[in-house]
N, C-alpha and C positions, 0 to 999 in steps of 0.2 A: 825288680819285684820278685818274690819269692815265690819258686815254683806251690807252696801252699795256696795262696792264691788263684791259680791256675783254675779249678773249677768255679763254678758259677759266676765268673767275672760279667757271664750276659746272660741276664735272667729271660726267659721268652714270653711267658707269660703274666699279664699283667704286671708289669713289672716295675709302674709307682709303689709306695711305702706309705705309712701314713706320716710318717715323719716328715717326707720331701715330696708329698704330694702338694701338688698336681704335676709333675714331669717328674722325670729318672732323666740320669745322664752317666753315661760312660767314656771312658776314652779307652780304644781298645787298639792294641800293640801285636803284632805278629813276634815279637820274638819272646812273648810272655804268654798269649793264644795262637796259636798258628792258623787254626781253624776260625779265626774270628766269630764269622754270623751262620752259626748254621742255621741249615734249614728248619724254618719255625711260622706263626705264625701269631697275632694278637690282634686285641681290640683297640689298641693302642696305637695314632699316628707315630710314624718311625722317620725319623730328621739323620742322612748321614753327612755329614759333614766328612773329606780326605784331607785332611794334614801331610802324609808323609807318601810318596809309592803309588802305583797305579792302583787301581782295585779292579775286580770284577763282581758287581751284584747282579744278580738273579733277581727277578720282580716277576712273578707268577711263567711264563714261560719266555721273557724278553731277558736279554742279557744286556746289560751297561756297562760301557769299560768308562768308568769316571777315574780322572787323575787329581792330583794337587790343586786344591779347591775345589773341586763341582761338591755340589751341594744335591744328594738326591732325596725324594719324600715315598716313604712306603707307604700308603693308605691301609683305611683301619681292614684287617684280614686276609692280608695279599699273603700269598706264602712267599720268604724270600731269602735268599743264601747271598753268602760276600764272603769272596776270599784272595788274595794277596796275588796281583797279575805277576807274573814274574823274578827275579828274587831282588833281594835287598828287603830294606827296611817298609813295612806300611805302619801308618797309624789312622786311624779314624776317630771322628767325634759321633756319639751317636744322643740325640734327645727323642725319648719318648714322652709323649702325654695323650691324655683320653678325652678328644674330638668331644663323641657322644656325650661324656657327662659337661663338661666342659658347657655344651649348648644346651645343656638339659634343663627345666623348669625355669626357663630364660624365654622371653616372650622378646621377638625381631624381627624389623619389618624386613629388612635386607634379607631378599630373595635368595641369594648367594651362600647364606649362612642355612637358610633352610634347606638347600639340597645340599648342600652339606652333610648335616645332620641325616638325612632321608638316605644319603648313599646316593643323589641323584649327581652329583657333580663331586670329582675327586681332583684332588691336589696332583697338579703337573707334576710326573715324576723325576726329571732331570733339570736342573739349574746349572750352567756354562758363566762364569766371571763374566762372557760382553752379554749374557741376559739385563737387562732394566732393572728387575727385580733383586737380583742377586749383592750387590752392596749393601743395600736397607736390609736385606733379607738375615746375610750374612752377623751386621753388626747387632738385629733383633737375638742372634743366636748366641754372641756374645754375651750381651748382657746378660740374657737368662741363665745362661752356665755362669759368671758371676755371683749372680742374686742366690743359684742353689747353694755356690759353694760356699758362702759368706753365713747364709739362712738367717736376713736380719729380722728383726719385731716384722708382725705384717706380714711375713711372706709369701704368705699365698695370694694376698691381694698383688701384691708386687707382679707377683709371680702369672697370676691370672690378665691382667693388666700388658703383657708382655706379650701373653700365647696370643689377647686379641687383635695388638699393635702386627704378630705375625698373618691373621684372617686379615684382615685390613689390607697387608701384604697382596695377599693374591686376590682378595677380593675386588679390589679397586684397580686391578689390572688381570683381566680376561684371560688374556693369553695361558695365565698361566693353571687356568682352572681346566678341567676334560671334562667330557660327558663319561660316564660309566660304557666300563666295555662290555662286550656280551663273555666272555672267558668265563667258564664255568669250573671253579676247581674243587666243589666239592666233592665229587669220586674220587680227586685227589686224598683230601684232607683225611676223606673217608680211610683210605689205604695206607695214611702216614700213622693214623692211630692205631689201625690194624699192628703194623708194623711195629711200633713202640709197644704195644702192650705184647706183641707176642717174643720181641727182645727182653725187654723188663721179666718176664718169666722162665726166661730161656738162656740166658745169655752167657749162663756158666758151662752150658750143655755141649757136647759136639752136635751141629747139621749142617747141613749142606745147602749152599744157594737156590739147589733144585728145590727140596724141601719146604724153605721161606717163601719161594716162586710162587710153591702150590698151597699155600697159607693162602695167599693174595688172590688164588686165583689167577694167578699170571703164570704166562711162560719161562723160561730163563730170558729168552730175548727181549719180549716184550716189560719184565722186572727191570732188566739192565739197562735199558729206554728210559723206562720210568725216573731209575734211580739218575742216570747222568741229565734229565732237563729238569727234574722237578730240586732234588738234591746237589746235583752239579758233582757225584760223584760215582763209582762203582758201587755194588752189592756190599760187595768186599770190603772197601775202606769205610762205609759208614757202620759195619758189623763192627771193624777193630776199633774205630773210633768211642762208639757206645761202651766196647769192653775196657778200652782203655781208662773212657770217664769215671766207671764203676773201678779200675786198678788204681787212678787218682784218691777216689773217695775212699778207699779202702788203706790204701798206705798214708793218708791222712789222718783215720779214724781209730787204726787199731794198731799192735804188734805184731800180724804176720809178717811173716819172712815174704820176700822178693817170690821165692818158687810157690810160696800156698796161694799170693796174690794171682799170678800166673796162671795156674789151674785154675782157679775158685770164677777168674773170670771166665773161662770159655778158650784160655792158649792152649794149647797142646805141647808148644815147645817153648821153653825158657828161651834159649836164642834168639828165637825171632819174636818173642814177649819184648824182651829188652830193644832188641834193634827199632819195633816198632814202637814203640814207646818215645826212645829216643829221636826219634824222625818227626814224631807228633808235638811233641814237648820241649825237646831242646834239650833234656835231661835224660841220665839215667836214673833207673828207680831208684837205686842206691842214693844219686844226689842228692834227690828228692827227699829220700830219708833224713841223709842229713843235717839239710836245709830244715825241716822237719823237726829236728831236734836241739838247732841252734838255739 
């Protein structure tokens, strides 16, 4: 795939269409995102399916090392990051759809689907191949990525028809339903927005991690906490990451040169523009260009 592609491959919020609603479905590749799933959050149940390589997800402050096959489910709001355990190739399959509307102006007797709905009972987040559920589960996930990719007459009954065959799934076997935890992340969320709106204005600018620290209201120590469980990464790398997104969109969108991209984002030094660039993407900008103008 062409590094143009490279942005937006995983939309975070609300990320059906109306075209292919009710789900979205992705398949996402480490040597075309590196960064796979960052840290995000939606309204939207989140289905990952591992094709290829260990993973690591983050699911609000719990860590999963899922391999080849496990099957993990984000609930609607979790905030949660995934990224590529070790090297080599990963791939993942990911379905999203929208729980809430999904059960909305739907009248059911089945208990199971009401707390559902209520947020009183969440989808078990981890699925292991010798789970029970996990075959029916799995081939449920097949067909739907079929039915989107095809989009025959009908679809969305098809389609809807599918998600229920998946409720059915856990509904009809216990185990694999939870009771809601008490984990509270909205001070989190709170501070992640903080955060983005104060990059999004900022991010061309020189400051320093002290600086964003005392945006937050945080320490450097306690920032640097925050950043490695909530993010799963430093200060540092998700500042370059952001700028880099913004040097993505920008050598996408326009004719600047490699050096104005550079500055205009927030580098200081073309060297280490490129090198980090390079680390992140696979490419140098110039490739990128290239690619860009085949």
């Amino acid at each position: 795939m062409s590094p143009k592609y490279m942005k937006h491959l995983y939309l975070y919020q609300m990320s059906q269409s109306e075209e292919y609603y009710p789900v979205y479905c992705y398949d996402l590749i480490n040597t075309v995102m590196p960064e796979m799933i960052t840290c995000n959050w939606h309204e939207d149940v989140e289905i990952v399916y591992v094709h290829q390589g260990d993973f690591n997800l983050y699911i609000n402050e719990s860590l999963y090392k899922i391999h080849p096959g496990d099957i993990c489910v984000i609930n609607s709001n979790y905030l949660h990051y995934g990224i590529p355990a070790g090297e080599g190739i990963s791939e993942v399959f990911v379905l999203l759809f929208p729980l809430k509307h999904l059960l909305m102006n739907n009248s059911y007797n089945d208990p199971h689907l009401t707390a559902l709905a209520n947020n009183q009972l969440w989808f078990a987040p981890y699925i292991k191949p010798t789970d029970s559920i996990y075959e029916p589960l799995k081939d449920v996930l097949k067909r739907i990525y079929k039915v989107w990719i095809e989009h025959p007459a009908a679809y969305d009954l098809k389609i809807k028809s599918l998600l229920f065959e998946l409720l059915f799934l856990f509904c009809s076997n216990e185990t694999y339903l939870v009771q809601g935890s008490g984990w509270d992340d909205t001070k989190a969320k709170e501070k992640l927005l903080v955060l983005q709106s104060y990059l999004a204005d900022h991010y061309s600018e020189r400051f320093t991690i002290g600086e964003l620290a005392n945006h937050l209201c945080m320490s450097q120590e306690s920032f640097y906490k925050f950043m490695k469980s909530i993010m799963g990464c430093s200060p540092l790398t998700f500042i370059n990451r952001y700028r880099l997104n913004k040097a993505v969109e920008l050598l996408d969108t326009t004719n600047l040169s490699v050096t104005e991209i550079c500055f205009q984002c927030g580098f200081q030094n073309i060297s280490y523009f490129i090198r980090t660039f390079k680390k992140q993407f696979g490419y140098t900008p110039k490739q990128m260009v290239k690619h860009k103008t085949k």
